[in-house]
Structure formats: C-alpha cells, structure tokens
BAMIDREN-152971 format. One record per residue (C-alpha): residue number from 1; residue in three letters; chain; y, x negated, z. Coordinates in nm, 2 decimals, padded with zeros to 4 digits, m for minus. Layout:
# BAMIDREN-152971
resi, resn, chain, y, x, z
NUM, ALA, A, Y, X, Z $
...
END
This chain:
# BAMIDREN-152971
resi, resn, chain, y, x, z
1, UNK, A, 13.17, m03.99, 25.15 $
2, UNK, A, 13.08, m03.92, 24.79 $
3, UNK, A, 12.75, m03.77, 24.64 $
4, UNK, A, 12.54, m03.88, 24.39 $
5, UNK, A, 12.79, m03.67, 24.12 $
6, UNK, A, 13.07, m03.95, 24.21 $
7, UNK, A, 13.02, m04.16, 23.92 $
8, UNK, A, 13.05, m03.88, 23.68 $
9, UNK, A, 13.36, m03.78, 23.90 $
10, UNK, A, 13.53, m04.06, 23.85 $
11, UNK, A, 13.47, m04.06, 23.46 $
12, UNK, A, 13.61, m03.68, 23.51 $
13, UNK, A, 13.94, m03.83, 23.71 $
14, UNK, A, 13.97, m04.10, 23.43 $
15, UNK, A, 13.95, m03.84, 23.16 $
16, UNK, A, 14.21, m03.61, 23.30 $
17, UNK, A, 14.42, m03.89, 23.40 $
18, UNK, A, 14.45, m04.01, 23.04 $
19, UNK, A, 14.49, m03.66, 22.88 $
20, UNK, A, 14.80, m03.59, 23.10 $
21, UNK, A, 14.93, m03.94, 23.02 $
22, UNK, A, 14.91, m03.88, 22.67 $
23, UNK, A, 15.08, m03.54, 22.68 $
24, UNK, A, 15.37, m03.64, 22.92 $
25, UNK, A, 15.47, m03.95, 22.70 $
26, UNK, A, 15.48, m03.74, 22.37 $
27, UNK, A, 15.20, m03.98, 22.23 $
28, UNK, A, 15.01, m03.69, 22.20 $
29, UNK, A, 15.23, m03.50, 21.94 $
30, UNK, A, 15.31, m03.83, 21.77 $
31, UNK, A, 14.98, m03.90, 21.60 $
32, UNK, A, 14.93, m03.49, 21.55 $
33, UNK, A, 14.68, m03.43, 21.83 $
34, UNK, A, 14.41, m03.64, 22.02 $
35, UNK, A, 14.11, m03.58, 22.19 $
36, UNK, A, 13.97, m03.76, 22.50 $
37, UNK, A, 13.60, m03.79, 22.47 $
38, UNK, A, 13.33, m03.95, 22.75 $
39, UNK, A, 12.98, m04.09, 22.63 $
40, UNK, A, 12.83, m04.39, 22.41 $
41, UNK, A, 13.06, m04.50, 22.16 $
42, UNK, A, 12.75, m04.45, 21.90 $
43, UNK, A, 12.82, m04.10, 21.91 $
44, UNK, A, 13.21, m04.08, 21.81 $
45, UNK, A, 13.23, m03.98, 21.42 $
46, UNK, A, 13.39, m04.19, 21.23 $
47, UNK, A, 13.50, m04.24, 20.87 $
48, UNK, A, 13.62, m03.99, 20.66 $
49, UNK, A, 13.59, m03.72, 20.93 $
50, UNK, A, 13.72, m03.98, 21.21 $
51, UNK, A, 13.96, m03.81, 21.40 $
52, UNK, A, 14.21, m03.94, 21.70 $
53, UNK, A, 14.00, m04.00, 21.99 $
54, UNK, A, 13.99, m04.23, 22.31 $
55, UNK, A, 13.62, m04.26, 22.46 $
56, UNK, A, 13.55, m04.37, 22.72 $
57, UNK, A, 13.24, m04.48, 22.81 $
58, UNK, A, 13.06, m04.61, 23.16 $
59, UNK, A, 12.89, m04.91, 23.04 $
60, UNK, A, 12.76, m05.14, 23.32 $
61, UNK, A, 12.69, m05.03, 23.75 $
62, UNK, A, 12.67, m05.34, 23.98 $
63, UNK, A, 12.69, m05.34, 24.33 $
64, UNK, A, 13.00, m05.43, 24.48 $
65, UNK, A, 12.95, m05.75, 24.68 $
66, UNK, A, 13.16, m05.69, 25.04 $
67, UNK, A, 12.94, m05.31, 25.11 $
68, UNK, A, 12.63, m05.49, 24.99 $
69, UNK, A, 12.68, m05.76, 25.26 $
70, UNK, A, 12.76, m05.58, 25.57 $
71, UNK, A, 12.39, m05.64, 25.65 $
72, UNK, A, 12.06, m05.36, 25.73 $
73, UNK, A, 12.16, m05.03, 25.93 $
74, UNK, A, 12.14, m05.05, 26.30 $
75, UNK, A, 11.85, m04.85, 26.45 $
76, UNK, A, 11.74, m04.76, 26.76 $
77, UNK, A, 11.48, m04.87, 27.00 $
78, UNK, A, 11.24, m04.63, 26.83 $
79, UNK, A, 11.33, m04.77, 26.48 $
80, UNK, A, 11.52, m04.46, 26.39 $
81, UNK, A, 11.88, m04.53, 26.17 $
82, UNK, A, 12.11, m04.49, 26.39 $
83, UNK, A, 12.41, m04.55, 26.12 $
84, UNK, A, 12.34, m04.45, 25.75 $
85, UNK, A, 12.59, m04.73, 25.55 $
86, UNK, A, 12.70, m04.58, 25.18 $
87, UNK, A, 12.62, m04.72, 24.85 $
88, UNK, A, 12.88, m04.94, 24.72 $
89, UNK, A, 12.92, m05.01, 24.41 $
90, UNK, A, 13.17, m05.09, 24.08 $
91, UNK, A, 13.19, m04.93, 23.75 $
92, UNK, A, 13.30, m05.12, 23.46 $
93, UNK, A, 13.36, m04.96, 23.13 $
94, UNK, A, 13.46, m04.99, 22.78 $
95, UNK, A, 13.72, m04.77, 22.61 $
96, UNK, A, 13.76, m04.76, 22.26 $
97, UNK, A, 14.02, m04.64, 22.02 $
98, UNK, A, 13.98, m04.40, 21.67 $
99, UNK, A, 14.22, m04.32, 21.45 $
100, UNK, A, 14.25, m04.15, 21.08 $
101, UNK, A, 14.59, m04.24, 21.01 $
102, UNK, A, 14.73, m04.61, 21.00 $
103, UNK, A, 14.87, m04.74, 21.32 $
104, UNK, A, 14.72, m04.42, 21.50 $
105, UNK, A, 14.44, m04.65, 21.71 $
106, UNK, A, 14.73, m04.91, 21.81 $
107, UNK, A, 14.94, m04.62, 21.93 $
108, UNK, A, 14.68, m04.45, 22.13 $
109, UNK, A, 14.58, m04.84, 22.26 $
110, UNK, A, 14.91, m04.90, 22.39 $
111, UNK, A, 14.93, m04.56, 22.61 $
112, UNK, A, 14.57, m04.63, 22.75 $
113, UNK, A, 14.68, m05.00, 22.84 $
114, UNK, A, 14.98, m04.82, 22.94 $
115, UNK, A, 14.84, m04.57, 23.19 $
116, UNK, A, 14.59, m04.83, 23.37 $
117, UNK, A, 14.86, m05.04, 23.43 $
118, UNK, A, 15.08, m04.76, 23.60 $
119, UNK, A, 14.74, m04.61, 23.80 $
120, UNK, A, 14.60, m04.96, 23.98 $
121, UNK, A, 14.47, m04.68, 24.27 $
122, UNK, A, 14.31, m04.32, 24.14 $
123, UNK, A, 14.50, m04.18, 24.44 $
124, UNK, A, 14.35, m03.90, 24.63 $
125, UNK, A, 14.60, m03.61, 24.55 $
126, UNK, A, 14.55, m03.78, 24.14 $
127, UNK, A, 14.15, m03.71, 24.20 $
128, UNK, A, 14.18, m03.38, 24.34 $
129, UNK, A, 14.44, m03.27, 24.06 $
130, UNK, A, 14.17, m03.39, 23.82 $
131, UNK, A, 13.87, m03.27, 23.88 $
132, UNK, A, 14.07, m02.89, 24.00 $
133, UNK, A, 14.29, m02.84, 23.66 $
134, UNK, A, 14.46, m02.55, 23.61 $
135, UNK, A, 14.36, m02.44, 23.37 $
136, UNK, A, 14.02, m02.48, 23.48 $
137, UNK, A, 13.77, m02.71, 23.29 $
138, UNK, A, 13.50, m02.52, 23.13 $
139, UNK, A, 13.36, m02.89, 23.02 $
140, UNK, A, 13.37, m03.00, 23.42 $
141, UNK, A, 13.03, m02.92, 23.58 $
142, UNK, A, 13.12, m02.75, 23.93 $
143, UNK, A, 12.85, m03.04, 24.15 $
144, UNK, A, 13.09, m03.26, 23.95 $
145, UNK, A, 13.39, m03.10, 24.06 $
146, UNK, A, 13.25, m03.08, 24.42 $
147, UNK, A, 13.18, m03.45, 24.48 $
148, UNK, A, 13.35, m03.52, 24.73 $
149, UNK, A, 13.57, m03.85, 24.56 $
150, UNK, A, 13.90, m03.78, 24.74 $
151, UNK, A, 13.73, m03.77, 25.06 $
152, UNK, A, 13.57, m04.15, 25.06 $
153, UNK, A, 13.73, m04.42, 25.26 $
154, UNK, A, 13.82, m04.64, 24.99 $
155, UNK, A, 14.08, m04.56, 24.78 $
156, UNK, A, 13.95, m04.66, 24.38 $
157, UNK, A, 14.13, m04.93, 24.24 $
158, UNK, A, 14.16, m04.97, 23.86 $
159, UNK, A, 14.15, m05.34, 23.70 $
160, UNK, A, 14.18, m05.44, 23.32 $
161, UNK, A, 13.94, m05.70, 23.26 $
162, UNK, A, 13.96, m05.97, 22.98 $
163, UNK, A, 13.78, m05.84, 22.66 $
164, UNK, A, 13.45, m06.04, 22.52 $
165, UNK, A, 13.49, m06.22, 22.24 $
166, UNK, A, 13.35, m06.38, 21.92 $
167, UNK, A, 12.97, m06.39, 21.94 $
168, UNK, A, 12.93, m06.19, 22.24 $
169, UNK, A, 13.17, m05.91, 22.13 $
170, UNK, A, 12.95, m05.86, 21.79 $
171, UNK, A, 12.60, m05.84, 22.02 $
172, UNK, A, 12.77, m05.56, 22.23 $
173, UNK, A, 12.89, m05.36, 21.97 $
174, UNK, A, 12.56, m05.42, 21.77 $
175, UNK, A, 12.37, m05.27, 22.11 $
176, UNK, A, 12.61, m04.98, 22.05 $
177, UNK, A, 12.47, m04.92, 21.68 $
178, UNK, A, 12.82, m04.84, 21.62 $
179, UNK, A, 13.12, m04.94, 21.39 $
180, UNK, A, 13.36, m05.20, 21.55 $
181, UNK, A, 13.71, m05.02, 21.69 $
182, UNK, A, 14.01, m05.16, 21.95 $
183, UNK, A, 13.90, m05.17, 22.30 $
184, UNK, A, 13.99, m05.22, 22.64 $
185, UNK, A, 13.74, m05.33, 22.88 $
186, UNK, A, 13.87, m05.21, 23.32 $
187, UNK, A, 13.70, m05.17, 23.62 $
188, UNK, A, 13.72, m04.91, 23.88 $
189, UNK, A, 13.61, m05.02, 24.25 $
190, UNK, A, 13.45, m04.94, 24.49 $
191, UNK, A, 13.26, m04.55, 24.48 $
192, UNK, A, 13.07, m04.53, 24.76 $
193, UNK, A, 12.74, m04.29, 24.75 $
194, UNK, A, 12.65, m04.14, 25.09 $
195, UNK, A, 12.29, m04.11, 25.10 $
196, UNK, A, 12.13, m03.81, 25.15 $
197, UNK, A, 11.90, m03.92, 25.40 $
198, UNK, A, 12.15, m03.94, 25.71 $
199, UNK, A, 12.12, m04.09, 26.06 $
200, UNK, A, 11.94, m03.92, 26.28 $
201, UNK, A, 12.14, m03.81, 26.55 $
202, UNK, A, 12.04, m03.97, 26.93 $
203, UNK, A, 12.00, m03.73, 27.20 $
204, UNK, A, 12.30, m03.67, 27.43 $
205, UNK, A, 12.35, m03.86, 27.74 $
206, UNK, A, 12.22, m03.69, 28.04 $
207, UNK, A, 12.45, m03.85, 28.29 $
208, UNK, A, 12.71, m04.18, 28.31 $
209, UNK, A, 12.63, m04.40, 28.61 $
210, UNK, A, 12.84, m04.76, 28.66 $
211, UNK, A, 12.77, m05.00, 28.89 $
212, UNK, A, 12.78, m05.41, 28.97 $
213, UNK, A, 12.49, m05.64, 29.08 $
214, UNK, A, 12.58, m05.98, 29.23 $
215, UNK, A, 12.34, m06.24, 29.12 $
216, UNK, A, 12.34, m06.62, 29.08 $
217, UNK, A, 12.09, m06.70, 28.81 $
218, UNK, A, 11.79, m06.96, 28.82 $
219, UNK, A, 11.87, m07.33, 28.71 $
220, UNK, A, 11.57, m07.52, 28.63 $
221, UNK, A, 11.68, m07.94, 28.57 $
222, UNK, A, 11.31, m08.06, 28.57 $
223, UNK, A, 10.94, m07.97, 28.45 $
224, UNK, A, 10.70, m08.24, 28.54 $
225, UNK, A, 10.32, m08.26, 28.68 $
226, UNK, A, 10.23, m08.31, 28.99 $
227, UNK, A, 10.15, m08.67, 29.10 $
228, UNK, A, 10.23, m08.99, 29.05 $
229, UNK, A, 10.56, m09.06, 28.82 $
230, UNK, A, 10.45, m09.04, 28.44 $
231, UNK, A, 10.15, m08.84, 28.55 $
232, UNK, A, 10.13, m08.61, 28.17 $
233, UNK, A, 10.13, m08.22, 28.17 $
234, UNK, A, 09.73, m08.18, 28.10 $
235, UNK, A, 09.52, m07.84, 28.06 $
236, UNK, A, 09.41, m07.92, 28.44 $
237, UNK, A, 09.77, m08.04, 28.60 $
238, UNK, A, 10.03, m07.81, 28.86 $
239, UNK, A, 10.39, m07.78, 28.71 $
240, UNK, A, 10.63, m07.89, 28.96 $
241, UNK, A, 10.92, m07.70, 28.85 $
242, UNK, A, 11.29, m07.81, 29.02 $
243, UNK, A, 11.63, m07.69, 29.03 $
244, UNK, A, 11.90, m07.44, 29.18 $
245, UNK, A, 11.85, m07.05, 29.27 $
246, UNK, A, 11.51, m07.07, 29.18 $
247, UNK, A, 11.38, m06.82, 29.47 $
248, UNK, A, 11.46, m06.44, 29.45 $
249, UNK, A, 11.31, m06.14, 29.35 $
250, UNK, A, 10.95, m06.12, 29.16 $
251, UNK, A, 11.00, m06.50, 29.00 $
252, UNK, A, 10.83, m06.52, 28.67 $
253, UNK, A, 10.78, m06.85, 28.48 $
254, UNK, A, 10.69, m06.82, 28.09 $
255, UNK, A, 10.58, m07.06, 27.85 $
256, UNK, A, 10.64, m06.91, 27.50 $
257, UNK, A, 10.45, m06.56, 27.50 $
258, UNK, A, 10.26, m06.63, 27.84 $
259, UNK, A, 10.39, m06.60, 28.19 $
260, UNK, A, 10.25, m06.65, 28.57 $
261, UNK, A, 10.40, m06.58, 28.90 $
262, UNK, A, 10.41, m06.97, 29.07 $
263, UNK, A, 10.18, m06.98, 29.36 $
264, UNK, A, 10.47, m07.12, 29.59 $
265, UNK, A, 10.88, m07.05, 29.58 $
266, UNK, A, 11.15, m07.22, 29.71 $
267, UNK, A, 11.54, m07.23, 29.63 $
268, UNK, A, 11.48, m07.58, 29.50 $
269, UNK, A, 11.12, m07.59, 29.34 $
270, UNK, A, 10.85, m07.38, 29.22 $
271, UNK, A, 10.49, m07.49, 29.16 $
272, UNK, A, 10.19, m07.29, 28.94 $
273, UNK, A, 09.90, m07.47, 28.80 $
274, UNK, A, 09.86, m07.40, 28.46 $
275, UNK, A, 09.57, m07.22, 28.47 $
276, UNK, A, 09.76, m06.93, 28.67 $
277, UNK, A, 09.93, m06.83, 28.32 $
278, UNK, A, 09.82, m06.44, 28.17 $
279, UNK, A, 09.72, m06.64, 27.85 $
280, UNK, A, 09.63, m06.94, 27.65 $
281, UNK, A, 09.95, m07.18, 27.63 $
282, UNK, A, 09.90, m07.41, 27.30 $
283, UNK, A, 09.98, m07.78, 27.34 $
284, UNK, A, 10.26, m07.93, 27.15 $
285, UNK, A, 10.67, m07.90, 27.31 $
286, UNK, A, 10.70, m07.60, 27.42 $
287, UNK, A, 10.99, m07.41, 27.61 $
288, UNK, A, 10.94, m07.26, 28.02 $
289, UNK, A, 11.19, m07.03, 28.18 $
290, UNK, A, 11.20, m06.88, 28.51 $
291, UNK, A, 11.32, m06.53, 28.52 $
292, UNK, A, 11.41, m06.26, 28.82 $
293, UNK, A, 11.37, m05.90, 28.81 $
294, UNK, A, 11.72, m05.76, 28.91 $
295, UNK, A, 11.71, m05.34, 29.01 $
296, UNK, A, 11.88, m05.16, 28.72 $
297, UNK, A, 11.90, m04.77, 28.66 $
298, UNK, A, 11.87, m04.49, 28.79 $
299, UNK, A, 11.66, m04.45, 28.99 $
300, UNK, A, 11.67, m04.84, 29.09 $
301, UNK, A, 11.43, m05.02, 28.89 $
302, UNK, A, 11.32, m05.40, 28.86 $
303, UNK, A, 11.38, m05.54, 28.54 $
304, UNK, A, 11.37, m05.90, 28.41 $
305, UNK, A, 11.73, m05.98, 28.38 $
306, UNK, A, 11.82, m06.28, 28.43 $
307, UNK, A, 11.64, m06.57, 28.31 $
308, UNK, A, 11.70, m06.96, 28.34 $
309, UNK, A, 11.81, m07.18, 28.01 $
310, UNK, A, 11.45, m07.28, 27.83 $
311, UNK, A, 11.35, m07.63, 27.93 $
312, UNK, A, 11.13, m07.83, 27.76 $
313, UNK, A, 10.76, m07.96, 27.84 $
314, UNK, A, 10.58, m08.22, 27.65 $
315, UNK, A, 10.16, m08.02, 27.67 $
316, UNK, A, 09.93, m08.26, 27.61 $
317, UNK, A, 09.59, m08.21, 27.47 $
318, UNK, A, 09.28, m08.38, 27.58 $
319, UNK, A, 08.97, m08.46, 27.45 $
320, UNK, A, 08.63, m08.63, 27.47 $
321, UNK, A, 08.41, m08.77, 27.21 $
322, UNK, A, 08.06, m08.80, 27.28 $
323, UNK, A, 07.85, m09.08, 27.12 $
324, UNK, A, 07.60, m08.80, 26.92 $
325, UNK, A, 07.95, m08.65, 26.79 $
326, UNK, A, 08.00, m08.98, 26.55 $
327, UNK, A, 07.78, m08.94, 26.26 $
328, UNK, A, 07.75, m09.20, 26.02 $
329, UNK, A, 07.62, m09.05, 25.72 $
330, UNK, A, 07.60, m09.39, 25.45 $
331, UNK, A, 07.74, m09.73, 25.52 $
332, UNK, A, 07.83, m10.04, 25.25 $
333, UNK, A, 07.92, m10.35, 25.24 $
334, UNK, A, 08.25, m10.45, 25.08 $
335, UNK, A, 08.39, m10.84, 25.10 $
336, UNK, A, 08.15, m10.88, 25.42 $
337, UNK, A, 08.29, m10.62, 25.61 $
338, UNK, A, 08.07, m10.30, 25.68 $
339, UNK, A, 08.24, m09.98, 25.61 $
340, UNK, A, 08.11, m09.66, 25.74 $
341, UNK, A, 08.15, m09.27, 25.61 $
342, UNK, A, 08.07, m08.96, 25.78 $
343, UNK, A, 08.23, m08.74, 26.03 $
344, UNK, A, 08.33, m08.75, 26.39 $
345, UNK, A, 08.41, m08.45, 26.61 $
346, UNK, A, 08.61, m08.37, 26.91 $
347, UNK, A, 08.64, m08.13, 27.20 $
348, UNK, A, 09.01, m08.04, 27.31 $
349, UNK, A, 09.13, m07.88, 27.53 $
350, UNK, A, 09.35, m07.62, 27.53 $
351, UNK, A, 09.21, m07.46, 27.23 $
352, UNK, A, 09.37, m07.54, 26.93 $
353, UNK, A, 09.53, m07.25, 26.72 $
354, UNK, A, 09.52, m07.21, 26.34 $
355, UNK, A, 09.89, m07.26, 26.26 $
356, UNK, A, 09.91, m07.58, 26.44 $
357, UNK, A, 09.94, m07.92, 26.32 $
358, UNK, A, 09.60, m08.14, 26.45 $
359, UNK, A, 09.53, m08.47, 26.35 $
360, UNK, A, 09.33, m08.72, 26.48 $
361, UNK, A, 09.46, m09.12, 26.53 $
362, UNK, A, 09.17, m09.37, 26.54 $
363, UNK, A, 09.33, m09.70, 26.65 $
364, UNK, A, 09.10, m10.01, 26.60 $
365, UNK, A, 09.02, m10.25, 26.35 $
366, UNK, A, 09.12, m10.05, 26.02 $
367, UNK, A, 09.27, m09.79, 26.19 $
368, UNK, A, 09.37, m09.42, 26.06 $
369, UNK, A, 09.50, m09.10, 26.02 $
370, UNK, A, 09.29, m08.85, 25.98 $
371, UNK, A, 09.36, m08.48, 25.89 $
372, UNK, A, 09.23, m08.14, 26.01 $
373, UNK, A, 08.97, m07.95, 25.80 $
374, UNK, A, 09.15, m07.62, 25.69 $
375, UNK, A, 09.25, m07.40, 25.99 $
376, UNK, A, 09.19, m07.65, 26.24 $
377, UNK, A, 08.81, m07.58, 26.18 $
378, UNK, A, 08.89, m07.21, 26.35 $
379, UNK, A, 08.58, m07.01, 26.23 $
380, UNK, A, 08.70, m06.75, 25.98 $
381, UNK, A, 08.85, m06.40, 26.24 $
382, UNK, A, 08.89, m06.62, 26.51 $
383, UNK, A, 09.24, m06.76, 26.66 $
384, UNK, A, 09.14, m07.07, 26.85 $
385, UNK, A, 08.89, m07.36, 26.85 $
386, UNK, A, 08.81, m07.62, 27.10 $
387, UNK, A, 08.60, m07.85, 26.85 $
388, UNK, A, 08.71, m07.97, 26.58 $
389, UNK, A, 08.57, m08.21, 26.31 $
390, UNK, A, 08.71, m08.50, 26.12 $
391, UNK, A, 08.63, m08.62, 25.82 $
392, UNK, A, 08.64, m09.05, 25.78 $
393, UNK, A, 08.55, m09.26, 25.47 $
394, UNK, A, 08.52, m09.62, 25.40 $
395, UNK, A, 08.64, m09.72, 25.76 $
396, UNK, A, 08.49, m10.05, 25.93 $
397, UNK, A, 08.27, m10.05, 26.17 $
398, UNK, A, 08.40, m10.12, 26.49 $
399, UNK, A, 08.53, m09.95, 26.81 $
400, UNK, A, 08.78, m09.74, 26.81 $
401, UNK, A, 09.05, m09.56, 27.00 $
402, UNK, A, 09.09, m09.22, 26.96 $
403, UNK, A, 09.43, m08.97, 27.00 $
404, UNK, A, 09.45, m08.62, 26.91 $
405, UNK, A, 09.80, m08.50, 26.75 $
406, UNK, A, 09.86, m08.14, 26.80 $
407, UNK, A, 10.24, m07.99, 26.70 $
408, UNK, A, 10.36, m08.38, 26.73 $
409, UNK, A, 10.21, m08.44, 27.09 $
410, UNK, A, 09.97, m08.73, 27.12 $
411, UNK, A, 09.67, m08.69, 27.41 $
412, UNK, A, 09.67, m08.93, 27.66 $
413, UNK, A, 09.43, m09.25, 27.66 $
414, UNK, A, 09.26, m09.39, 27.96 $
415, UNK, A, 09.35, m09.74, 28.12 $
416, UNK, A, 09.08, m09.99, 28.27 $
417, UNK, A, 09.21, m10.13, 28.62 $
418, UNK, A, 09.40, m10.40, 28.44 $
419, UNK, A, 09.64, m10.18, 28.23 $
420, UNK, A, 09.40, m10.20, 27.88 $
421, UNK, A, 09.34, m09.86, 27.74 $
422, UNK, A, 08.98, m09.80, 27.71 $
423, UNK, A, 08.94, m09.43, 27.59 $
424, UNK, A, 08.85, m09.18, 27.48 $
425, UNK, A, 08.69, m09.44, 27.21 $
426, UNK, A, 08.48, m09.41, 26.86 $
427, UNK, A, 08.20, m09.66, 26.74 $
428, UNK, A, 08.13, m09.65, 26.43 $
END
C-alpha cells in the first residue's frame, strides 16, 4: 500500500511522464525548450517574462466511492481491528498551458492531451521509472520517492474530464487569482493510503481440533396460557409452550433479554409461569425462543447453540382502578350534559417502561383516548412504573370502561355471567 507521500507521488509520476513525452516527440525542441512545473497556477509568471511551461496542479481530493463503501473494518471479539482497509480516494486536476511565442500553448496542449490519451494506466514499471530517474532528481524529495505507489493493488487509471465552462470556468480561474490560459481538466484513480495505524495482529492458534455434533433443533408451533381456550397471557398466567424436539439438554426459554428454565419438559411441551423469568418481561408482542446448550470445545463445554425460530406472544397488561384514583377536579354544564375534568390513575401490571407506548381507552358515553404523561409517568432515574396517571378534560359524566394500551396490546376487561363486560370501570 501507499503512504501518506502517495499523492505527491503520483504528481511526481505525472510530471516525469510528461517531460519524457515531450522530449521523445521532439515537441520539446520545437518550441525552444519547456519546462514542467507542479503547484497553483497563481504562481506561474506570465507576461513579458512568460516562458513555456505545463503546470500541473492537484486541485480537488474526493473519496473514491467503491473503497469508501466496503463498509467499517472487522474487529475482533475484544474490539480490536482485525483488518486495517486503505484510504481510497481520486485526484482530479487542472493543467494549464504557457507560452511566449504564438502557437507555442496549442503545441504543448496537443502533446499533453496527447500523452493522457496514450497512458489511461500509470503502470507500475512507468511509476517506478518516475519517481527513480537517472539522472536522479534533485527536485524529488526521497519520502516522495519512497512511497510505495508501484506497490498498491490498484493500478491508477488516468481520465480526461470535460472542461467547465462559461460562468463556472471564470469563478475558477478568478479563485486562482490568476490570468486565464488553455487547460485540460483529468483524473487519476484510485491511490490508496494505508494507514499507519495497522491491525493488530491476533494471537496464534494454539491447536486445530474438528469435530461433528448431531442435533435436531427445538420447534416451537404454539405459545398460549394455560386454561380455558382464549384464556390471555397475563402477569400471573403459565405459558404452555408446544412443539417438536423441545426436550434436551439445559432448555432455556427467552422472552427478549429475559430467560427461565420451564419448570416441566417434555419432547412435545414445555410449561414456566411467568414469573420464573431472571427479569421483568414488558407487555406488548413480544418474541420467545427455546434454546439447548450443545457441548462445544475443548475441553467439552455447554454452549447455547441452537435455538428454536422466535414465536410470538400477545403480553397483556392488567390493571385496576380504584374509586379514590378518579379525581374530579371542576365539573360544567354544557347543553345539559355534565362534563367533568381532572385526572384518573391506574395500577398495571407488569411495570411499564419509559420507551413504551401507554395509553389509556375509556369506553362509555363520550368515550376517549387518552395519552401518557411524559415517560409513562416513570419518576426521573428510574426505568419502570406500575402507576400511571391520565389526564381527562371535558368528558361526561358517566361510567366508563377502561383499557390500558401498552406497545399496541389492549388489557383484558372482565365479563358479568351473561357475557357483558363490566370492568375494570371509571365513574366520573
């Protein structure tokens, strides 16, 4: 790979290139001499001392797009680079053309248009030529010299590009603070930069071990609670958990970040209440997989390899609204009907967590939606809440029915003997 001395390599190559060009095709003698300069075009002389000169100068660095998309480096488990990608990028420059004489700046314009026709690639026995003349060049630093250019893995390609014109012409040769001459606008791509900060090497394997383990995986088809059919998953219900394989060794179901060993295992079912779970599990849809350890390594060791497809289960939320938790706080009268304001509050569980999306459904009369106070009412550090208050204005008085929406999940209501829901209910 190149080093950080590549792009003024390549303006080096370009240089040389062009001087040989111009010697081998006579144009040199021609016009009576010609120089080959590299910098801004501001500091050529010109007028009455203007000599013959080609400069080239290294206007404009973008990244080239296909290195800048092959994505971050790898890195190990300890977050060490384990690959140190190179910079990629594209030079684009401008080349302008001086002359004393008449016809001099066409003549040396037609041998530079010339010679980046005939060089598309700067070819590695061209770059090492260049920047190791013989005669040496006392005007070529030696880091230059040194770069590394031949040895990158893209070859540099050379591209004339289409000149600006009109307006946009005269605002970049204003920037220059320069006189107007001939010039031919080419890109050379791609130089890549190796950084100097390499990948840490890994440490050497110690020893190659190979080996097969025969295992038929856990396939879970259902997730439903125990009891009666319909009976919703609830902070208090036993997941009843069917399907194929489901038995083997150290069975592990997790919901999200939380998991539990099921308190009994058979090839066909598992069941765990949810309460046997190492943490809070949020209500809302949320994911369950079974998982086996299978013995990996050496020595042997039980990992969690295999795991089941994630299946989904519909957590409900419940709550309960006592009466002393609706609190009228000013009542009016509007067209006969008596409206109420004031707040009424909830307990849910499970806890409800800051990122998640509550509201509360109040069916009745003039029912409505009402939204969460900000972070679900969490108090400021904390990560869960199992009360949460509601806001209400201008609703009539009546009886309501209330249902708590968490992550798009409604919590269940209670049914009378007769099939009428009944609860959990509001009076306001």
């Amino acid at each position: 790979m190149s080093t950080g001395y590549a792009l003024a390599a390549v303006t080096a190559v370009l240089r040389g290139q062009l001087m040989a060009y111009l010697r081998a095709t006579g144009a040199s003698s021609a016009v009576g001499g010609v120089s080959v300069s590299a910098g801004p075009p501001d500091r050529v002389t010109v007028g009455n001392q203007e000599g013959n000169q080609v400069n080239l100068f290294l206007s404009r660095v973008t990244r080239n797009p296909t290195w800048a998309n092959l994505g971050p480096p790898p890195r190990s488990t300890g977050g060490d680079d384990v690959a140190a990608p190179p910079l990629g990028v594209d030079l684009h420059y401008v080349a302008s053309v001086y002359g004393h004489d008449p016809l001099t700046g066409e003549i040396l314009l037609g041998h530079l248009l010339a010679m980046l026709h005939e060089t598309p690639v700067l070819t590695r026995a061209a770059i090492r030529r260049s920047l190791a003349p013989d005669p040496p060049d006392p005007t070529l630093p030696a880091p230059v010299a040194e770069s590394r250019l031949a040895e990158q893995v893209e070859q540099l390609r050379v591209s004339v590009t289409n000149s600006p014109g009109g307006e946009e012409s005269f605002r970049l040769w204003s920037a220059f603070s320069a006189p107007y001459r001939s010039s031919v606008f080419f890109d050379v791509s791609v130089v890549l930069i190796d950084p100097l900060r390499g990948a840490r090497e890994p440490l050497p394997v110690r020893a190659v071990t190979a080996g097969t383990v025969d295992v038929a995986g856990p396939e879970v088809d259902q997730v439903r609670a125990d009891g009666p059919t319909g009976t919703p998953v609830t902070a208090g219900a036993t997941l009843v958990v069917t399907g194929r394989n489901l038995a083997g060794p150290d069975v592990r179901v997790r919901i999200g970040a939380a998991s539990a060993s099921p308190a009994t295992v058979t090839a066909g079912e598992l069941r765990l209440p949810l309460t046997a779970f190492d943490r809070p599990v949020a209500a809302g849809i949320r994911g369950l997989v079974v998982t086996h350890a299978v013995a990996l390594g050496d020595p042997p060791t039980p990992r969690p390899a295999v795991s089941s497809d994630a299946v989904p289960v519909t957590y409900r939320p419940t709550i309960t609204v006592a009466p002393a938790d609706v609190v009228v706080e000013s009542s009016r009268t509007v067209d006969g009907v008596l409206l109420r304001t004031g707040t009424v509050t909830v307990d849910v569980v499970p806890e409800v967590e800051t990122g998640q999306q509550v509201t509360l459904g109040l069916t009745g009369v003039g029912g409505t939606v009402l939204a969460a106070p900000a972070d679900n009412g969490v108090p400021p550090g904390g990560q869960r809440t199992g009360r949460i208050g509601f806001a209400f204005r201008d609703l009539p008085a009546g009886s309501y029915l209330a249902r708590l929406r968490v992550d798009g999940v409604d919590s269940p209501l209670h049914a009378d003997p007769t099939g009428r829901y009944d609860g959990p209910a509001v009076v306001l």
